[in-house]
N, C-alpha and C positions, 0 to 999 in steps of 0.2 A: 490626582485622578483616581478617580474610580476603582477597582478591582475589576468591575462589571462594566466599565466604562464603551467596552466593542461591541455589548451584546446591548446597549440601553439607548443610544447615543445613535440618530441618525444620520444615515450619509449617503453622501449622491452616489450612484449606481447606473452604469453603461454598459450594461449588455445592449446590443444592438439587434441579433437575431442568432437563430442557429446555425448548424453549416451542414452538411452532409458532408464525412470524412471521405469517401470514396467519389464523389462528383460533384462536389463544390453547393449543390441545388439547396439554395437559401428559406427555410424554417420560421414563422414566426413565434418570438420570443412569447414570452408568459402565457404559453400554452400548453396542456399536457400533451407529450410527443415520446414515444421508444425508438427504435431505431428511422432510417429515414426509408422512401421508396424503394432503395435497392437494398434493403434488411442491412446497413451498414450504420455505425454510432457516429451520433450527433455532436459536433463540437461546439461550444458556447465563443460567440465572439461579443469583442466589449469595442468600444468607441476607445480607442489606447492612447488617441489625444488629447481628450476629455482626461481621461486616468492621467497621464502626466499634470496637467496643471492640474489635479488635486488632492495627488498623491507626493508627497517628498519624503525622500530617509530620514532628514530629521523629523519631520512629525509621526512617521511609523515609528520610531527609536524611542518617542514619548507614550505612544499606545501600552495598556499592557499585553504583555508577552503570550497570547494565546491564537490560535486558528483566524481567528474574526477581525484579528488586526487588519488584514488585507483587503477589507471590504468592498471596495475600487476596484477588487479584481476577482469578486465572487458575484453569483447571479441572486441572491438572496436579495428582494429590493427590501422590502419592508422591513423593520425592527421585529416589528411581533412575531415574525413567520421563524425567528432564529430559534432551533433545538438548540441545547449545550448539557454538555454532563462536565465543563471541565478542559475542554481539547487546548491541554498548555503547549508551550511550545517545548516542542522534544530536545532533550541537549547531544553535544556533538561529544563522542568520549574518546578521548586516543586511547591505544592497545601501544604501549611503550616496550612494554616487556618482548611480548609478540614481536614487534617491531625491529627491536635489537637483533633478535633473535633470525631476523630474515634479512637481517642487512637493510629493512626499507626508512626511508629517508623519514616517512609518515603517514602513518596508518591510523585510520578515524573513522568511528562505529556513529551512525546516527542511529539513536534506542529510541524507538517507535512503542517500545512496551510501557512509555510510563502513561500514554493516552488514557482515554475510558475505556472501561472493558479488556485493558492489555493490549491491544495491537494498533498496525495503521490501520486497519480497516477501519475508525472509529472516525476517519478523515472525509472518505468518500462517502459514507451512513451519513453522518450529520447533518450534508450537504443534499444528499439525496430525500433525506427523510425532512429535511425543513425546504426542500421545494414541492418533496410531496404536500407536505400540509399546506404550503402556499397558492398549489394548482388543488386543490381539495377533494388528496384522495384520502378513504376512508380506508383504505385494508393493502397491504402487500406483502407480495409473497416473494421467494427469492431460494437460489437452491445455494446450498454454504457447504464449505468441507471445514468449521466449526467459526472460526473467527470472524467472519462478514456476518454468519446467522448472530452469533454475538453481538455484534455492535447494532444489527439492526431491529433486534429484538430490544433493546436498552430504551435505542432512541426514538421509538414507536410508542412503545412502555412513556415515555416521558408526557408522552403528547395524547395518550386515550387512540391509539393507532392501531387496529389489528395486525396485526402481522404472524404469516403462515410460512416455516419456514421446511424444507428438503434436509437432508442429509443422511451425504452415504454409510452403510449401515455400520462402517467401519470408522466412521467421523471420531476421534478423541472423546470418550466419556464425558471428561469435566468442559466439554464442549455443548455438547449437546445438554446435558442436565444445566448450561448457563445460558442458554438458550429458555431454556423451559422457564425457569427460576427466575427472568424477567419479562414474563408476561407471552410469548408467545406460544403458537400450537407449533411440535416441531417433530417432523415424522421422520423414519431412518426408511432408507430406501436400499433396495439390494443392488446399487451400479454406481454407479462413478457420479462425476457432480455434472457432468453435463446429460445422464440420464435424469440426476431430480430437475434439470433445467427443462427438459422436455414435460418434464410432470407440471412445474410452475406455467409453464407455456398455455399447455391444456386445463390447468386450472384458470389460467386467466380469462379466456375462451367462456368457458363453464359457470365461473361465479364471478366473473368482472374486477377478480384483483388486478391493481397495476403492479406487472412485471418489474423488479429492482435486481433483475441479475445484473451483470458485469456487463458494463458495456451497452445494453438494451436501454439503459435512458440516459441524459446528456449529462447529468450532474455529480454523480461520483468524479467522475474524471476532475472536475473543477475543484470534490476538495482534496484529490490524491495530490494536486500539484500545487498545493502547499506546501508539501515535502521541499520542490524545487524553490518557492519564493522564502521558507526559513531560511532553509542550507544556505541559499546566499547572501541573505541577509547574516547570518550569522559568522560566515567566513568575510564580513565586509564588504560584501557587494563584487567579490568573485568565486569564481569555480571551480570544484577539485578539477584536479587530469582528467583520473579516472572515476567512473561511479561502480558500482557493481552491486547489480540489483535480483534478486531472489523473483523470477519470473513466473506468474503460471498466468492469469490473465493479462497481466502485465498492466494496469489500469495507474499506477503509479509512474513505471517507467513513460507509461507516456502522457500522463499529466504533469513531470518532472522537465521535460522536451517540449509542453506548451506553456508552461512558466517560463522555460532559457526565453523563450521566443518573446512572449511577454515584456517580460524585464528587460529585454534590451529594444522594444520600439518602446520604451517608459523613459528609456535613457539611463536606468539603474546599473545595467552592464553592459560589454561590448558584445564583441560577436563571437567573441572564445567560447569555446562548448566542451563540456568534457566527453571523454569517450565512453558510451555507455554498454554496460557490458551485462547479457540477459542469461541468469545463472539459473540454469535447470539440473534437475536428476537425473540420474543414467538411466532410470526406470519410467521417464516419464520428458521427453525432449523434443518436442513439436516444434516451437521456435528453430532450438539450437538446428533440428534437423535443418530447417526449411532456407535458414542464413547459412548452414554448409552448402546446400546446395543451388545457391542462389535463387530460390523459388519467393515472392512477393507474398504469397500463401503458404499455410501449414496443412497439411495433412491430419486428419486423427491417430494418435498417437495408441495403436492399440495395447492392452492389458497393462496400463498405469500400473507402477508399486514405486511406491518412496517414505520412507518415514516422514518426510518433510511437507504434509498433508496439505499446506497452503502454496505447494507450485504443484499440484497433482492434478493437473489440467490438462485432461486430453486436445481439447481442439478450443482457441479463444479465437472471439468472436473479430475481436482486434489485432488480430493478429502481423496483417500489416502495417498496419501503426506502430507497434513493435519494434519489426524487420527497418523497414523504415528510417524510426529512430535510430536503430543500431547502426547501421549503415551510412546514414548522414553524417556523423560523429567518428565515421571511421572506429566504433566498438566493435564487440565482436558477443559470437553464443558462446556457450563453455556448458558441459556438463559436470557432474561431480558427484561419487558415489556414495550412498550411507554410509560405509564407511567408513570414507573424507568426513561426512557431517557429523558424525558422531565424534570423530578425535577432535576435529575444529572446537564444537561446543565444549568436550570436557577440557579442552588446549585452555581456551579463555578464563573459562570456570577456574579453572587452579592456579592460571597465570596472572591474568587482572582483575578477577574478582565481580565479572559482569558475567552474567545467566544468558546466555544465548538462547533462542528457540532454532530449532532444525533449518529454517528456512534463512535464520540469519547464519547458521554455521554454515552454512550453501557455501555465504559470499566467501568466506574466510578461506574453506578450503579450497574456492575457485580464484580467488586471489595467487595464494601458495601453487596453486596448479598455471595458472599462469605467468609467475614470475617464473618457473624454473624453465618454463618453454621457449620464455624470454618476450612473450606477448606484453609484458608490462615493465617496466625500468625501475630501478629502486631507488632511483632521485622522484618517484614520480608522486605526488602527494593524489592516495587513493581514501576516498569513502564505501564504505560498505554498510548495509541495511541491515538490521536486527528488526524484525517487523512487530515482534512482538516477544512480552515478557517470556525466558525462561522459565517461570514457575508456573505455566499452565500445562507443562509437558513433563512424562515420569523422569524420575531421575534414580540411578540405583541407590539402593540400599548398601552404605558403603560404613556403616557406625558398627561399634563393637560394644557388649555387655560386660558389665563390672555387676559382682557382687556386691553388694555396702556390707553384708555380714563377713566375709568370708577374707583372707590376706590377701591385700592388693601388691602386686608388684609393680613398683613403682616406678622401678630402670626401666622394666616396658613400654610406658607409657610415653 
């Protein structure tokens, strides 16, 4: 088989129609749609009987190993309409060291950083930007705190796409100039990301870009929940306990929650679920607040600060879908301070030899914060998210200078 074998190779396709997440009010398919009548995201439903007979794990097992294996259970009908830069599948890494170290039974990082572009975002991009070209839009915009303007700048860039991208004017340098550096216009704005989202809104209005924020159209969500049909494919067609997942729109955790669902009217798993656990910042906790308080809604989260730039989400759109998830699954929210995220990262760094980004240090130190309260069991076999590469975020300056001319002390070294 092929290399290119998912991306060349046509296959039957069952989407059915859309859904409106908040009142059920039925969408039709291969249409360009953003949210539905009551401003709430759109979920993609597939014919799931039709997928059973023509989907099996052994002929996924024979696929190669990338995003587009799944085809059956993505809304891309056509061959030609597929973006790709790449999207392999992400590997599963145990933290052993760490592990010992906590007394846990098994501790396993799925690295999202080996994607295109470094992150997952490069999951939901793909999927969004190749139905953009499929319903045939010429330009979008989308507001990014650096990583999503990333991926969607890439996969635009691939396809001759406009793409105009937000970001706050505090967004990571090597963000925003990666941004630029692949083709798109990309402006820094003085406010948080759901102020450039108000800007993308009113641009849309203005110059007829279609909207690709989070949540506002149906198709990210279908390729974040990728994420859920590897992991299980790769732990053999079952599910950690636990998940704990690095939250700020949360577009993963809950495309994660309509893969479990998936996969088990496929008949691939049963109806075991793990507990899903939605890890925010101290500085930044809409969720967490709104599952403390039992509220189905989040409130805006006034004056944001977190090193951890990709959960820096004042108010998401989905946010009950979220809650939701968390709840169904008996999970829970959890906060965790920078500087939790900051030991977490350099804990890994020195211990197993994996580059964490702030958002994946979230899980790590929301993990450790949760075992010792006793929210999670050390027989319990937990997954944690690293959403993206360690090496797009500073790291210090921790090397020392030697003269070559001058007497080296060599005991020192």
């Amino acid at each position: 088989m092929r290399h290119d074998d998912n991306l060349t190779t046509d296959r039957p396709t069952f989407v059915t129609h859309l859904e409106c997440s908040m009142t059920g009010e039925r969408f039709e398919a291969d249409r360009l749609h953003g949210l539905s009548n009551v401003g709430r995201p759109l979920l993609v439903r597939y014919d799931l009987d039709g997928v059973r007979g023509a989907m099996t794990q052994a002929g996924l097992a024979a696929r190669p190993a990338d995003l587009w294996r799944y085809r059956e259970l993505l809304p891309v009908r056509e061959t030609r309409d597929i973006v790709s830069l790449g999207e392999t599948m992400t590997p599963i890494v145990p933290l052993p060291t760490v592990a010992r170290a906590l007394g846990a039974a098994e501790l396993l990082v799925k690295d999202e950083g080996r994607l295109p572009t470094g992150s997952f975002k490069a999951r939901g991009l793909v999927m969004a930007i190749s139905m953009a070209k499929a319903l045939g839009v010429k330009t979008i915009a989308m507001p990014t705190n650096g990583n999503a303007g990333a991926a969607a700048a890439a996969y635009a860039s691939r396809i001759g796409m406009e793409a105009v991208i937000f970001c706050p004017a505090d967004t990571p340098e090597i963000n925003v100039r990666e941004i630029a550096a692949q083709g798109a216009r990309v402006y820094r704005v003085d406010g948080l990301i759901d102020d450039c989202g108000k800007l993308v809104g009113q641009g849309a209005k203005e110059r007829g870009w279609f909207d690709l924020s989070t949540l506002k159209e149906p198709y990210r969500i279908e390729g974040k929940k990728t994420m859920g049909l590897e992991l299980a494919e790769q732990l053999d067609w079952t599910l950690p306990d636990v998940i704990f997942y690095p939250t700020g729109g949360g577009t993963g955790l809950i495309g994660m929650w309509k893969a479990f669902d998936e996969l088990e009217a496929i008949g691939f798993i049963g109806p075991e679920r793990p507990r899903m656990v939605a890890v925010q910042a101290e500085g930044c906790a809409p969720i967490v607040k709104a599952w403390e308080e039992g509220a189905r809604h989040a409130t805006r989260w006034e004056g944001s600060h977190t090193i951890a730039m990709g959960i820096r989400v004042p108010q998401a759109v989905g946010d009950f879908l979220i809650l939701d998830a968390v709840r169904a699954s008996n999970g829970f929210g959890i906060t965790v301070s920078d500087e939790e995220i900051l030991t977490a990262v350099d804990r890994v760094g020195r211990e197993e030899g994996l580059l964490l980004c702030p958002e994946g240090g979230a899980t790590l130190a929301a993990y450790i914060k949760a075992r010792a309260d006793g929210r999670v069991r050390a027989d319990e076999r937990v997954l944690l998210f690293n959403c993206a590469t360690g090496l797009k975020y500073p790291m210090p300056d921790l090397s020392r200078t030697i003269a070559k001319a001058g007497p080296i002390d060599w005991a020192s070294l």
